[in-house]
C-alpha positions in Angstrom: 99.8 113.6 69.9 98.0 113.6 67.0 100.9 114.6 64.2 103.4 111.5 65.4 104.2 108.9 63.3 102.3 105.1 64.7 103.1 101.6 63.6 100.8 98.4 63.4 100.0 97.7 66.6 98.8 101.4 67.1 97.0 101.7 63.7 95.1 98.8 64.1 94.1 99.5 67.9 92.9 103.0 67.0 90.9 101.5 64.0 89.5 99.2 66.2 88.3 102.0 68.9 87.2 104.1 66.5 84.9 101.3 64.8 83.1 100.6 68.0 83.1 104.7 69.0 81.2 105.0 65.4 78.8 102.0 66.4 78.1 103.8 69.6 77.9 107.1 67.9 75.3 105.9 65.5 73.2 103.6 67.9 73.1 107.1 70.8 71.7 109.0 67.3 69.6 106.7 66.6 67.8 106.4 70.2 68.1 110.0 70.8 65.8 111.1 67.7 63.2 108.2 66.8 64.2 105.4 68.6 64.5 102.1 67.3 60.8 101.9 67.1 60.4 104.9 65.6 63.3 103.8 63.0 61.5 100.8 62.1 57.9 101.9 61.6 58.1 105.1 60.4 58.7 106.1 56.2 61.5 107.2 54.2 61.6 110.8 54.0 61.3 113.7 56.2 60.7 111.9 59.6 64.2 111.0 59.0 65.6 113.6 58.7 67.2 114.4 61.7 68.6 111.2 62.5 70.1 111.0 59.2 71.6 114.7 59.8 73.0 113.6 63.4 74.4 109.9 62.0 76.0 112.4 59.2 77.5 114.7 61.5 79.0 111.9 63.7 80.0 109.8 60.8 82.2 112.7 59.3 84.0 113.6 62.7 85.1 110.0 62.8 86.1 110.5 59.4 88.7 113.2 60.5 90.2 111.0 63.0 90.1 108.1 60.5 92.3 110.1 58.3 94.8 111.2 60.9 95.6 108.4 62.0 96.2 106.7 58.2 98.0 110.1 57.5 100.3 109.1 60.5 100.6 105.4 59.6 101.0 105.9 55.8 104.3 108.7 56.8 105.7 106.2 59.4 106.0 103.5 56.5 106.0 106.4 53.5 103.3 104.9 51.8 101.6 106.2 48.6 99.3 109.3 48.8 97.2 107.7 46.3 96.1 104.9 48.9 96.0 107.5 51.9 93.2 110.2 50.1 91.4 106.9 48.6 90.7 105.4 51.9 90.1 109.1 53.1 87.5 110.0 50.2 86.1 106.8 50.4 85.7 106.5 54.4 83.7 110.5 53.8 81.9 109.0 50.5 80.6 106.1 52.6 79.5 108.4 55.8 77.2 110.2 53.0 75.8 107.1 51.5 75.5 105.7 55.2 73.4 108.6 56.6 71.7 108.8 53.1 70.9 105.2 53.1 69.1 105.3 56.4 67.1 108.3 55.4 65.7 106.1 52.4 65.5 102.4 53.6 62.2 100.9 53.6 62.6 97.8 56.1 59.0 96.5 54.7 61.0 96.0 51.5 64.6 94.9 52.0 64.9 93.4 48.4 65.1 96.9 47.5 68.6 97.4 48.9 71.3 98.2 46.9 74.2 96.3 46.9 77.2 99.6 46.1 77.5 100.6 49.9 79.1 97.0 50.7 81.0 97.0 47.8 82.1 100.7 49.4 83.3 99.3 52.1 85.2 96.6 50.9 86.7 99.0 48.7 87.5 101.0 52.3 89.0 97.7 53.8 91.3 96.9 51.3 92.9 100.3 51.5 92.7 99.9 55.2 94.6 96.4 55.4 97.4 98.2 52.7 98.0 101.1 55.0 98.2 98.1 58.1 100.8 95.6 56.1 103.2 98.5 54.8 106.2 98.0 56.2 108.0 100.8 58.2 110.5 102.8 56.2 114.4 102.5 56.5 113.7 98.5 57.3 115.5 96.6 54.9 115.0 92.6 56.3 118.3 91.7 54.2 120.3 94.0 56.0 119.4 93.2 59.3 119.7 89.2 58.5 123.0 89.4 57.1 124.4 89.9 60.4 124.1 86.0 60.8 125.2 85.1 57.8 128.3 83.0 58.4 129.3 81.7 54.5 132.5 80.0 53.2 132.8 83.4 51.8 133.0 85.3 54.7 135.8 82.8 56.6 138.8 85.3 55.0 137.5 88.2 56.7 136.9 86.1 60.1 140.5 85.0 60.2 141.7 88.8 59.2 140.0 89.5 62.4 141.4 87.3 64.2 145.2 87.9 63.4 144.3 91.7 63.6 143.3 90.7 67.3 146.4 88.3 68.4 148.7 90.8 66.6 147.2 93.7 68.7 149.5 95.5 71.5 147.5 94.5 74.4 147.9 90.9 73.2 151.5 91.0 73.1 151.2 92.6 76.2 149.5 90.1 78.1 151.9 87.1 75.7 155.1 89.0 77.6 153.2 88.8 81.3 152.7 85.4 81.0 155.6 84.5 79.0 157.7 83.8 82.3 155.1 81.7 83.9 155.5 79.4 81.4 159.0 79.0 81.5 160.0 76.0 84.1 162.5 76.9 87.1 165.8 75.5 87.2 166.9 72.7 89.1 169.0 73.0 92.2 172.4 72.6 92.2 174.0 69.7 93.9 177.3 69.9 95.8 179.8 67.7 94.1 181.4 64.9 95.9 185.1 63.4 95.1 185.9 60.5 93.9 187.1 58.9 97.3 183.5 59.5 98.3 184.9 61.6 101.3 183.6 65.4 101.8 185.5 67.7 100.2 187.6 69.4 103.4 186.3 73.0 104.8 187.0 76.3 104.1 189.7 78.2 105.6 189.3 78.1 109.8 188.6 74.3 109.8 190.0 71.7 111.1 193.0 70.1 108.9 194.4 73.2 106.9 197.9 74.3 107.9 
């Protein structure tokens, strides 16, 4: 299950489910230390702590399973290892600036905010829409169209074909079945009459023979 190669589709629905598992993940730490209240009045520093330890914790299991499934995707299309341990390092170096972020964020001041996390994470979805796009390997698009490619150079090879296919033995077969068919019947013979325009007398027994 988890060692099998996926394609597109697959990549991008398990991406998708484990995006809103990590918003889930984040939102049940959130409301199961401080609360949102909590979150929102309270400083940076140690009264943080242990949300930011539980959004860690959660951020980095998701991590793994973020990296198993690009592992998968990037050997289905035999991708570069470069982009797989990039989006990897980067998906665990944004869980630590995530859960390190929320530990120091002062919502009084939101000027403060540094602007590297988002550039993180584009970072993160370029990587993610390379592993997406890469095509599957052993699919070469010329190959497959040249089937239907019907040129003026390819006519000698059509009509090769099709002398090699009259010329075969079940074609003269079937030429010497229906050879007779073909052939029109001969006419009947008439029986000839003399010149006197009398019937020609009978055979022996009849009347007028000696």
């Amino acid at each position: 299950m988890f060692t099998s190669n996926i394609g597109r589709l697959r990549f991008f629905s398990y991406s998708a489910a484990l995006l809103v598992v990590e918003i889930v993940a984040i939102v049940l730490c959130i409301a199961g230390t401080i609360g949102f209240m909590g979150l929102v009045n309270s400083k940076p520093g140690s009264s943080r702590e242990g949300m930011a330890a539980a959004i860690l914790l959660a951020s980095l299991v998701l991590v793994l399973l973020r990296g198993n499934i690009a592992w998968r995707r990037s050997r289905d299309a035999r991708g570069s290892r470069w982009i797989l341990w990039s989006y990897i390092v980067f998906s665990a170096l944004y869980a630590v600036l995530q859960a390190g972020t929320i530990l120091v964020i002062d919502f009084n001041n939101p000027d403060r905010l540094s602007g590297g996390l988002n550039l993180l994470g584009f970072s993160i979805l370029g990587l993610w829409v390379t592993l997406l796009v890469a095509k599957p390997a052993g699919v070469d698009i010329k190959e497959l169209t040249s089937v239907f490619d019907f040129d003026d150079h390819d006519a000698p090879a059509l009509s090769a074909m099709k002398q090699k296919v009259y010329a075969s033995p079940a074609a003269g077969a079937s030429a010497q079945v229906f050879a007779p068919l073909s052939r029109a019947a001969p006419a009947p013979s008439r029986p000839a009459i003399p010149g006197n325009g009398r019937p020609r007398p009978g055979g022996f027994g009849k009347r007028g023979l000696v």
